[in-house]
MARDRENVO-772373 format. One line per field, with one value per residue: x, y, z of N, C-alpha, C, CB in turn; residue in one letter. Coordinates in Angstrom, 3 decimals, padded with zeros to 6 digits. Glycine has a CB too. Example, Ala and Ser with C-alpha at 12.3 -4.5 7.8 and 13.67 -1.06 7.14 Angstrom:
<nodes>
n.x [013.190:012.850]
n.y [-005.690:-002.250]
n.z [007.800:007.080]
ca.x [012.300:013.670]
ca.y [-004.500:-001.060]
ca.z [007.800:007.140]
c.x [013.200:012.900]
c.y [-003.300:000.030]
c.z [007.800:007.870]
cb.x [011.308:014.084]
cb.y [-004.473:-000.598]
cb.z [009.046:005.725]
resn [A:S]
</nodes>
This chain:
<nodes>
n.x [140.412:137.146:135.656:132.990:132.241:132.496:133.638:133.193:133.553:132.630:132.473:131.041:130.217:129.863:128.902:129.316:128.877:130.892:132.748:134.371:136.654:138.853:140.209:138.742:137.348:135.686:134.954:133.858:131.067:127.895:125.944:123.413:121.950:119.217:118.791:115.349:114.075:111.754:112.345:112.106:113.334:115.402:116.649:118.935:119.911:122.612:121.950:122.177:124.684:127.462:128.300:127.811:128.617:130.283:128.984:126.279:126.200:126.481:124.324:122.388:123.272:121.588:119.368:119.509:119.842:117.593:115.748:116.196:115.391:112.441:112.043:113.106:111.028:108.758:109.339:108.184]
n.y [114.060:115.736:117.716:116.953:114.594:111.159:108.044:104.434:101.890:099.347:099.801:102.190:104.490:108.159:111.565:113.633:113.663:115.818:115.351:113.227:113.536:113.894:111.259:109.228:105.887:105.608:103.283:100.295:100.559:099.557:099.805:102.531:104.235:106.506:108.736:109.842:112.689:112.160:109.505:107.391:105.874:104.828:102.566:102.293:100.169:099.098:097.937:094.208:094.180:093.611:096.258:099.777:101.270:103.710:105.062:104.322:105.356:108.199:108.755:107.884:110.461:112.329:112.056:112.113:114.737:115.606:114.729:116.583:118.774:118.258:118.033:121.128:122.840:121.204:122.600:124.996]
n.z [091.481:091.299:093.527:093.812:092.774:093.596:094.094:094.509:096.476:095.266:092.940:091.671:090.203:090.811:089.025:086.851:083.166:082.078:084.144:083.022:081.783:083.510:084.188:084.168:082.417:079.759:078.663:079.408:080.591:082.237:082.972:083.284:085.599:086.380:088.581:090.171:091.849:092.996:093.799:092.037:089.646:086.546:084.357:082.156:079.910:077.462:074.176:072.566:073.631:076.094:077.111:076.590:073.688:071.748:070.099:071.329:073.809:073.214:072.163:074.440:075.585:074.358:074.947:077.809:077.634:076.884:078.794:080.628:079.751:079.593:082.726:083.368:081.662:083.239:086.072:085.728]
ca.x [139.107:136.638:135.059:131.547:132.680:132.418:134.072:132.605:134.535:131.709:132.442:129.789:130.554:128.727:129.400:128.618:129.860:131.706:134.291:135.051:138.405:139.549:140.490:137.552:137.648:134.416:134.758:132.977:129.935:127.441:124.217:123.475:120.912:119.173:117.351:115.195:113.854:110.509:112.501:111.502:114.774:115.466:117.770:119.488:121.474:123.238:121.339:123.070:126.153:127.130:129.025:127.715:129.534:130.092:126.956:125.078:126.603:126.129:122.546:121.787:123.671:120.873:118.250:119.456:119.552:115.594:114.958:116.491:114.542:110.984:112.102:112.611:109.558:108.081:109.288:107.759]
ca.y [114.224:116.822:117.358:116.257:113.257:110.246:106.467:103.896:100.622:098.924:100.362:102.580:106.039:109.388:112.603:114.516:113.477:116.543:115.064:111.942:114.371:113.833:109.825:108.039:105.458:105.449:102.145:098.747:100.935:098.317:100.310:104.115:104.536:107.903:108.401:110.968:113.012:111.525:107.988:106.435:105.700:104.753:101.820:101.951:099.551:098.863:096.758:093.360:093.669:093.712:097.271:100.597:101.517:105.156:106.110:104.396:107.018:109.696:108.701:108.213:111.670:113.006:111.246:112.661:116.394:115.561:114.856:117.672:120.083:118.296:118.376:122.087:123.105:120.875:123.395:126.527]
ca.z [090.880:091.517:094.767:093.639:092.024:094.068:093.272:095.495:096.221:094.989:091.394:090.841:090.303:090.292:088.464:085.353:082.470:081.829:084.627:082.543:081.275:085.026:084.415:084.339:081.698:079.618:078.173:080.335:081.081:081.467:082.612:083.412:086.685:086.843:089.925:090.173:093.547:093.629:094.331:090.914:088.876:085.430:084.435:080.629:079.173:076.402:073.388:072.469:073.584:077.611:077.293:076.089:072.536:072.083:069.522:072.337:075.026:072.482:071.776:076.224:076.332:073.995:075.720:079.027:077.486:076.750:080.201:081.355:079.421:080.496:083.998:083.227:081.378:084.211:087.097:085.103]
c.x [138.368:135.763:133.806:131.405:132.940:132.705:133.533:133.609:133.703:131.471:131.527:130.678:129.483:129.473:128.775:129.558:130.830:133.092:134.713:136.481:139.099:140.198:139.992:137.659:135.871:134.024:134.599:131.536:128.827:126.030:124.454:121.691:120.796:117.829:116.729:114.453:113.103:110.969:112.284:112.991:114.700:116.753:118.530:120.454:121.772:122.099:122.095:124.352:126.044:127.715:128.449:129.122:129.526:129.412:126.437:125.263:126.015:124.795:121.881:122.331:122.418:119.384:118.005:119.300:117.908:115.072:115.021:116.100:113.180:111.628:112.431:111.414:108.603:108.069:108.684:106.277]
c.y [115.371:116.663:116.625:115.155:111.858:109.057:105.827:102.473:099.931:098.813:100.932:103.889:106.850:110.472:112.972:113.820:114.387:116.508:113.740:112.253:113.999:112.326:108.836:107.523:105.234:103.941:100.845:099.503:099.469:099.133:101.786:104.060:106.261:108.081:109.523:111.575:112.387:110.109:107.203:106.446:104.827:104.021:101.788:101.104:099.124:097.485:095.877:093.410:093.984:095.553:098.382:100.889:103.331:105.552:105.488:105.829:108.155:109.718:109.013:109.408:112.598:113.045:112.185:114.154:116.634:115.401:115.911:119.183:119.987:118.743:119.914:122.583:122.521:121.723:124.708:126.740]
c.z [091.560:092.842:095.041:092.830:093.563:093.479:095.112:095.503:095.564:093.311:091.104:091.190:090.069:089.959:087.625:084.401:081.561:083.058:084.082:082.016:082.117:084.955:084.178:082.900:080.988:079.144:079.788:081.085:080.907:081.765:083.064:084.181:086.530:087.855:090.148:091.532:094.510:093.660:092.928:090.133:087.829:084.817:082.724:080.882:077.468:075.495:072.921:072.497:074.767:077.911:075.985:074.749:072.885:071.266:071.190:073.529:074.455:072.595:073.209:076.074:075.522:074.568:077.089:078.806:077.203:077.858:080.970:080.964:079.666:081.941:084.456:083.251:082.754:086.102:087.009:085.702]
cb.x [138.298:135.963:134.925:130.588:134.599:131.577:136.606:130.914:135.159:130.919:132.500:127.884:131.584:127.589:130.407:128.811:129.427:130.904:134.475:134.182:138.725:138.260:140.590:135.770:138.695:133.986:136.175:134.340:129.511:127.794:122.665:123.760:121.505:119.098:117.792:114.617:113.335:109.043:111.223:109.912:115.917:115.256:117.251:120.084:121.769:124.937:120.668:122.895:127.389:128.236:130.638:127.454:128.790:131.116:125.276:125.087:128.509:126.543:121.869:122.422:125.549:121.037:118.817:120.639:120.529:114.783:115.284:117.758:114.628:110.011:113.007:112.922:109.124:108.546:110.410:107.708]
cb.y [112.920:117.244:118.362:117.123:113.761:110.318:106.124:103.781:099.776:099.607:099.554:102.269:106.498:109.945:112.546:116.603:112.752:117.758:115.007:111.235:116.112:114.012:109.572:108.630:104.468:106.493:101.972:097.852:102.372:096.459:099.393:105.204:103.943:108.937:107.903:111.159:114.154:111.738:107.490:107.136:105.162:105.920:100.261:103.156:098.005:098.440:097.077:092.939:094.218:092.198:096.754:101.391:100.859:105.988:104.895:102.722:107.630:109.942:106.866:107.241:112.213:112.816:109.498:112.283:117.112:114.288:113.954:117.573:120.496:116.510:117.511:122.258:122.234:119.489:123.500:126.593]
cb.z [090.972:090.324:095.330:093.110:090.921:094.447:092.467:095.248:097.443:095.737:090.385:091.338:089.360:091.430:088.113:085.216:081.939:081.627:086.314:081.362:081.249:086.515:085.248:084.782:082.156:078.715:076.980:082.145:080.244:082.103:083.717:081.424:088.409:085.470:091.632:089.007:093.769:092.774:095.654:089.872:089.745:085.098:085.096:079.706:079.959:076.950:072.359:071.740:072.681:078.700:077.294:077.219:070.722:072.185:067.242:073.276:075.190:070.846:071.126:077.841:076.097:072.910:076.145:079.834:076.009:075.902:081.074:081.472:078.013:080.621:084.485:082.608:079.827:084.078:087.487:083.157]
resn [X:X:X:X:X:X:X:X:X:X:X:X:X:X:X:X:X:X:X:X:X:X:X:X:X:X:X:X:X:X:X:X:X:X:X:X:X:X:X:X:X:X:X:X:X:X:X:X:X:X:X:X:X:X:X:X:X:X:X:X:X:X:X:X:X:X:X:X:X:X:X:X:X:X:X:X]
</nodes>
């Protein structure tokens, strides 16, 4: 895996999800933590069912490209 990819025994992983190609299995996601500098962090999960589907992924991956253009605009 890639050097900035981290697996924890613990099962949590970190990365981008442009290294999920590397192995990582996307299916049993059950939540998606995003923590951000100022300490405050942001818990998603999946709606009635215990495991993210893949619209839901798609939909958090659009979600997360919206945060990442305030938190842009917000450094300007």
């Amino acid at each position: 895996m890639a050097e900035d990819t981290k697996e924890r025994s613990d099962n949590e992983w970190q990365g981008s999800p442009l290294q999920m190609g590397s192995g990582l299995d996307p299916y049993g996601i059950q939540e998606i933590v995003i923590e951000f500098d100022t300490g405050d962090e942001e818990v998603l999960k999946p709606q009635g069912r215990p495991e993210f589907g893949s619209y839901e992924l798609h939909e958090t991956s659009t979600y997360l490209d919206i945060i990442k253009g305030q938190l842009r605009l917000s450094e300007r």
